[in-house]
C-alpha positions as semicolon CSV with decimal commas, in nm:
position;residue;x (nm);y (nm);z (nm)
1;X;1,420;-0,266;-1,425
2;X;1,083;-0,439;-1,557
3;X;0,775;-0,371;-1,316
4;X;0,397;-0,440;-1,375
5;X;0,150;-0,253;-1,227
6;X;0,158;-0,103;-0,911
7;X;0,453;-0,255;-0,696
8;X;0,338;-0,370;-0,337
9;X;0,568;-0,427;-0,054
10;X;0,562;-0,425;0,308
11;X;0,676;-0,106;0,499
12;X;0,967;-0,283;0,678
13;X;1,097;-0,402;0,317
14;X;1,182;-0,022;0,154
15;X;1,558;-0,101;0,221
16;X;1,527;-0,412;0,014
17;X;1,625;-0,450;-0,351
18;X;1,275;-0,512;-0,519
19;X;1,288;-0,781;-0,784
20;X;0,995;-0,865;-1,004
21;X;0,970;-1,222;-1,077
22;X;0,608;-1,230;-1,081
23;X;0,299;-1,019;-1,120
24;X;-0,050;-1,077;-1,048
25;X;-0,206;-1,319;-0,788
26;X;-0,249;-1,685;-0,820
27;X;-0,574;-1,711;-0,652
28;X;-0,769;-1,382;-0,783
29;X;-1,054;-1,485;-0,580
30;X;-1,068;-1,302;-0,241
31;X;-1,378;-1,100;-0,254
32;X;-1,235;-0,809;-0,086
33;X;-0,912;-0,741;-0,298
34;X;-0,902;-0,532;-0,560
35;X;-0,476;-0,480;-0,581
36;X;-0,474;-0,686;-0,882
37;X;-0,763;-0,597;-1,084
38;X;-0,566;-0,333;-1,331
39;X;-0,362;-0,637;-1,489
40;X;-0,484;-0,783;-1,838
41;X;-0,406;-1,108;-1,725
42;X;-0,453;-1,311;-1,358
43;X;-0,087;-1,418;-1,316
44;X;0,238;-1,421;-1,512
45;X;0,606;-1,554;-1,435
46;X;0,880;-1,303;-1,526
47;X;1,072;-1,480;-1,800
48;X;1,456;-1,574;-1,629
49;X;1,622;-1,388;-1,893
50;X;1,407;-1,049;-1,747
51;X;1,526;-1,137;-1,417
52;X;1,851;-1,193;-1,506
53;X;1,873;-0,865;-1,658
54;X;1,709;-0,659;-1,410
55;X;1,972;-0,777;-1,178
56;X;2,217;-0,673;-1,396
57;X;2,085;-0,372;-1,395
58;X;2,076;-0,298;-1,053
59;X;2,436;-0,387;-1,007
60;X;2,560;-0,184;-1,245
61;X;2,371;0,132;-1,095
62;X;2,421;0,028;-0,750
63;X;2,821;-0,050;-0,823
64;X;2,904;0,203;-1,085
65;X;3,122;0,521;-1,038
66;X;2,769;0,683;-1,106
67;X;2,604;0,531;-0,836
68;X;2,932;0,568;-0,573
69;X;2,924;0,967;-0,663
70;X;2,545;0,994;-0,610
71;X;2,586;0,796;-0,291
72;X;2,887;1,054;-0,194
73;X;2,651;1,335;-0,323
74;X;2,429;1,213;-0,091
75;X;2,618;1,135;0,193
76;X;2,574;0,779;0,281
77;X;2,759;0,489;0,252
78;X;2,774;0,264;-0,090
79;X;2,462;0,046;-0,077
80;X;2,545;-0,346;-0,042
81;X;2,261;-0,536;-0,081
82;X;2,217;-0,750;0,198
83;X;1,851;-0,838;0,115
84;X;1,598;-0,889;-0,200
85;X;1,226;-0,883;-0,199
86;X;1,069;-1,074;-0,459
87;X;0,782;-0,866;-0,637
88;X;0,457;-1,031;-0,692
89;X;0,105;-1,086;-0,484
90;X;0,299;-1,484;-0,425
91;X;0,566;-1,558;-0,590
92;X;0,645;-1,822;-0,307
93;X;0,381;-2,060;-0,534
94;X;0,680;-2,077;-0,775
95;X;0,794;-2,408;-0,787
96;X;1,119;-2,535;-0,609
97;X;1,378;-2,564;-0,872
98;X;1,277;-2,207;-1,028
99;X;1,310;-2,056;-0,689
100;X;1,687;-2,196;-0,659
101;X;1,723;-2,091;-0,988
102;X;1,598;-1,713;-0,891
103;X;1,853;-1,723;-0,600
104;X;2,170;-1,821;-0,797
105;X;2,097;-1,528;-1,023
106;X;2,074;-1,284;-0,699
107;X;2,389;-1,473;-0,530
108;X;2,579;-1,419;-0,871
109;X;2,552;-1,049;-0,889
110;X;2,461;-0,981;-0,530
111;X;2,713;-1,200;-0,335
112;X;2,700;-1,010;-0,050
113;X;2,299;-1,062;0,020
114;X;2,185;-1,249;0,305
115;X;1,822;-1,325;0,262
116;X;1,561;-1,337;0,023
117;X;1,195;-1,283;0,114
118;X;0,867;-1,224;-0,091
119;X;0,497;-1,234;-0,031
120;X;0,337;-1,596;-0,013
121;X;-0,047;-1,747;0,052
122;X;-0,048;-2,000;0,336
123;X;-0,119;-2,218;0,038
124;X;0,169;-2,181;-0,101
125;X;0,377;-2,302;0,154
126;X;0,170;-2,662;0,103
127;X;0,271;-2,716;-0,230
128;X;0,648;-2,743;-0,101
129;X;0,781;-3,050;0,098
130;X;0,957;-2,991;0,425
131;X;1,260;-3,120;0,185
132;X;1,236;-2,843;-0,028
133;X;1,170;-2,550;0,264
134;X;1,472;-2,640;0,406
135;X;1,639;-2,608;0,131
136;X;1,508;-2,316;0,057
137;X;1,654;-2,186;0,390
138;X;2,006;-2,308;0,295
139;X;1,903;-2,044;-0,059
140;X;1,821;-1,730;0,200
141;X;1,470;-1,796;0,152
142;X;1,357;-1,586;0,486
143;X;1,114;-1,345;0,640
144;X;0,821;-1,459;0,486
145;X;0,508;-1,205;0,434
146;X;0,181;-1,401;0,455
147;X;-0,162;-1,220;0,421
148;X;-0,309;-1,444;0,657
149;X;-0,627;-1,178;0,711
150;X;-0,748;-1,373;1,015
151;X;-0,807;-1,696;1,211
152;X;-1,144;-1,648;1,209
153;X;-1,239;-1,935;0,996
154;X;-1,645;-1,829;0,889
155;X;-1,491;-1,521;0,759
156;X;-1,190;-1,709;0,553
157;X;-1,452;-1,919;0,379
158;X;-1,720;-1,584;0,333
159;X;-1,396;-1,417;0,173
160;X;-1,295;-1,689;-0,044
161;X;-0,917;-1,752;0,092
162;X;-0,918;-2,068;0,002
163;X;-0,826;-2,212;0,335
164;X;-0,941;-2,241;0,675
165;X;-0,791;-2,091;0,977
166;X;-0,602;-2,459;1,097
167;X;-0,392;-2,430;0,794
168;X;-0,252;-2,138;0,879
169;X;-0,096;-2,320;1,180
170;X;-0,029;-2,637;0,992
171;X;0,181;-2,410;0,776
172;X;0,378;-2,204;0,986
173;X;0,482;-2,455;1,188
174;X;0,631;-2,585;0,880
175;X;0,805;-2,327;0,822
176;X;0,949;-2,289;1,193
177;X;1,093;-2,668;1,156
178;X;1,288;-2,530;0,820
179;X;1,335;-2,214;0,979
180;X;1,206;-1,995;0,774
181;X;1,086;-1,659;0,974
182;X;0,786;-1,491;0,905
183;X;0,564;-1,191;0,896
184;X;0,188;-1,161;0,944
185;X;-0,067;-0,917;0,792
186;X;-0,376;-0,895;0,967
187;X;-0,716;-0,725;0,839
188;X;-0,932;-0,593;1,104
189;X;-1,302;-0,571;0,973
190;X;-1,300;-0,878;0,753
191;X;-1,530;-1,059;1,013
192;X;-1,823;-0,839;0,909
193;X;-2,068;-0,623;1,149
194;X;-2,098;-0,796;1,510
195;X;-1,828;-1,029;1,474
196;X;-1,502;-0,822;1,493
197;X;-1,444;-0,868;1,875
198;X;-1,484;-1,262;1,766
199;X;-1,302;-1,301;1,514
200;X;-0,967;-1,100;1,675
201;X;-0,998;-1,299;1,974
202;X;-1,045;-1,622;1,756
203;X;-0,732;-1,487;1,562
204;X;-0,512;-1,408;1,888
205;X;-0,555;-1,775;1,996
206;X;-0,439;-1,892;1,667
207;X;-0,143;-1,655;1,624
208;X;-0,044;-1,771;2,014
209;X;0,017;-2,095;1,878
210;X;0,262;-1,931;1,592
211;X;0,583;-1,779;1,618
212;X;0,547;-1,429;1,342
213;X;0,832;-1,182;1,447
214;X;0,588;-0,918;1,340
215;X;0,213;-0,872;1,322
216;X;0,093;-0,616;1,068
217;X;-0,263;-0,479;1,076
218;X;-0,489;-0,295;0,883
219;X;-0,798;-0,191;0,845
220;X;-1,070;-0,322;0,545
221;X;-1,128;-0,097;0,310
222;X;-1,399;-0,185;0,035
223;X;-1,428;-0,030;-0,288
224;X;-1,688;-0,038;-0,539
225;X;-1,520;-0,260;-0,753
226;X;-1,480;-0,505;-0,539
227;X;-1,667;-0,814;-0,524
228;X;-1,764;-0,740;-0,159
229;X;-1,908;-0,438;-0,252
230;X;-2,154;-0,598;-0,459
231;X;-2,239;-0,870;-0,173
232;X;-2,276;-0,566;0,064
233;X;-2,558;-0,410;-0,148
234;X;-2,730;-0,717;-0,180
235;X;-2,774;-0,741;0,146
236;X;-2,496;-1,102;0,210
237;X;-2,288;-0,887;0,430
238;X;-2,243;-0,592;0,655
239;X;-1,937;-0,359;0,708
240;X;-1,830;-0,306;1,083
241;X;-1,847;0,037;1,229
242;X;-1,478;0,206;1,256
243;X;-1,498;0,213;1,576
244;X;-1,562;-0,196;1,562
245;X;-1,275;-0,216;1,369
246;X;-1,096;-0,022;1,617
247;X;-1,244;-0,260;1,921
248;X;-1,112;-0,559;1,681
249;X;-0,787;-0,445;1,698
250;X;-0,779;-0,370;2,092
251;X;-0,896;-0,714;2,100
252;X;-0,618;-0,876;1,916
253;X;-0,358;-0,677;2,089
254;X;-0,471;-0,766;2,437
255;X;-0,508;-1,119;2,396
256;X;-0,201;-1,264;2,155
257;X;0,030;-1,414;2,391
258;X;0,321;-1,466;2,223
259;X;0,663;-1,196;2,227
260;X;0,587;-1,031;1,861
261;X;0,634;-0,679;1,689
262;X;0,293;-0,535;1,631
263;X;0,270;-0,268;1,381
264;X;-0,044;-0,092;1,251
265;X;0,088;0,162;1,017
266;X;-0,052;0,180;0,677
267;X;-0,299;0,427;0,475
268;X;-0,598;0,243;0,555
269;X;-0,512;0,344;0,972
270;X;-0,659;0,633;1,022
271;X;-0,541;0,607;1,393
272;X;-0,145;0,463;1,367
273;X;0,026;0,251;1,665
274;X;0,334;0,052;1,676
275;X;0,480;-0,118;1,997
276;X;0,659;-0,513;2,119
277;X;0,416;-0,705;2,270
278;X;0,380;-0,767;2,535
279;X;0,603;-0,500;2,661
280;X;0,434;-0,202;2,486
281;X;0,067;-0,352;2,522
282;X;-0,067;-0,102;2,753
283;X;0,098;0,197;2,574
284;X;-0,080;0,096;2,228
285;X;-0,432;-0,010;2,433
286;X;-0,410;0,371;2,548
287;X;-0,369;0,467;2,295
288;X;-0,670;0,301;2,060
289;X;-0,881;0,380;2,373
290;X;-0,841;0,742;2,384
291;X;-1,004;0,735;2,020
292;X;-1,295;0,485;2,070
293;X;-1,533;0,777;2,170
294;X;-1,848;0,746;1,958
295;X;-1,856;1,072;1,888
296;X;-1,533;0,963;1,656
297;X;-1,730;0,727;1,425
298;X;-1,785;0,992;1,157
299;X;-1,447;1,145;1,118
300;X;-1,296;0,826;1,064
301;X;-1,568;0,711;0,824
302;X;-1,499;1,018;0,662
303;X;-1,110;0,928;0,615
304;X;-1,260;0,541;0,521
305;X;-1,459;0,662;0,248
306;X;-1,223;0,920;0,100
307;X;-0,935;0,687;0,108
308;X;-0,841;0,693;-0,276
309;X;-0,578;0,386;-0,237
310;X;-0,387;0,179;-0,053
């Protein structure tokens, strides 16, 4: 299997076949990212030939006597592969007719999978007609990741998205008329000192017009070599306090009004909560307010600033 980089995928994706048909990010411009910055190039389509290969590869070790005995070895049933994740900061920006062609490849060694999904920019979901998404429905295209970072939309033009906050609803409803589900990641902080408490409740009202079957949030985490960094020391921007960030996310949970899986689970949490809203709402509130003591603020700086990755 062909990989570039460090490989990036959601949590709820780890039972998914992970397929590398791109690397890199289109855009490169968010002034806060840093995921991509290892790569000697910005962006770069996996030739079809690789792909086709790489799924070749995968059948043979996931079909093989090799891979039944390890399976037996290990006592669990023979994988099927009911779902691939394609690899890549967007590869939804592929065009239409190379997207069919990456799902005839999975379809003709992986029969048996029901869905495809990947990472894509709210962008990205412009550039295709509602034709074409519907199409790409009819492929398995489904369950959509979109770093949508917030509907605040001073802070998507400060960070350099590349769109404001009404496109993420012009998108996504889009989608819903092709049906094509989708997934949300949110990133508390990314309003800036001050604003947090704004820009979640200016985000809640724009994700209660959406229909995400799960919100995922975490927390901004800036390092040096980041653009943002430099912005921050000369004096264009300031960081929220954790315990801001913290407030931000309190505020997001108690005001989105639509029924959604909320998940805030990755390294840059220092403080981890995972519930349905609005059934669990209360139970994950509790829960964030039972940290938000000030005398908190430096032990999770401390966890901020020694965070080595992602």
């Amino acid at each position: 299997m062909h990989y570039t980089g460090t490989i990036w995928r959601p949590p709820y994706e780890a039972q998914s076949l992970l397929l590398e048909v791109t690397a890199g990010c289109t855009h490169h411009n968010c002034k806060f990212c840093t995921l991509y910055d290892g790569l000697p190039f910005q962006f770069r389509m996996t030739p079809m030939e690789t792909i086709d290969a790489d799924l070749a590869e995968a059948q043979m070790l996931l079909h093989s006597p090799l891979g039944k005995l390890r399976d037996n070895l290990l006592g669990v049933p023979s994988r099927n592969i009911i779902r691939v994740f394609l690899v890549g900061a967007n590869p939804f920006i592929l065009h239409f007719h190379r997207l069919e062609a990456i799902a005839g490849a999975v379809r003709k060694y992986f029969p048996e999978c029901e869905s495809i999904g990947c990472f894509s920019r709210v962008t990205d979901i412009s550039r295709k007609t509602d034709e074409q998404l519907k199409a790409l429905r009819r492929l398995g295209y489904d369950g959509l990741t979109i770093g949508v970072e917030t509907g605040d939309s001073d802070a998507l033009a400060f960070m350099r998205k590349g769109y404001p906050a009404r496109a993420i609803l012009e998108q996504t409803q889009r989608l819903d008329e092709a049906g094509i589900s989708y997934n949300f990641f949110y990133l508390a902080g990314i309003s800036g000192n001050g604003r947090g408490v704004k820009g979640a409740f200016d985000s809640a009202q724009l994700f209660s017009q959406t229909h995400p079957k799960l919100i995922g949030s975490s927390m901004l985490t800036i390092f040096p070599e980041s653009e943002l960094y430099q912005e921050i020391q000369a004096g264009n921007w300031e960081e929220e306090s954790e315990l801001e960030k913290l407030e931000e996310v309190m505020t997001l949970i108690r005001y989105l009004d639509i029924p959604v899986d909320f998940a805030m689970l990755g390294a840059s949490n220092a403080v981890q909560v995972h519930g349905r809203l609005p059934d669990d709402r209360e139970r994950m509130l509790s829960a964030l307010e039972r940290v938000c003591d000030p005398q908190n603020e430096e032990a999770l700086r401390q966890y901020r600033v020694h965070l080595p990755h992602l």
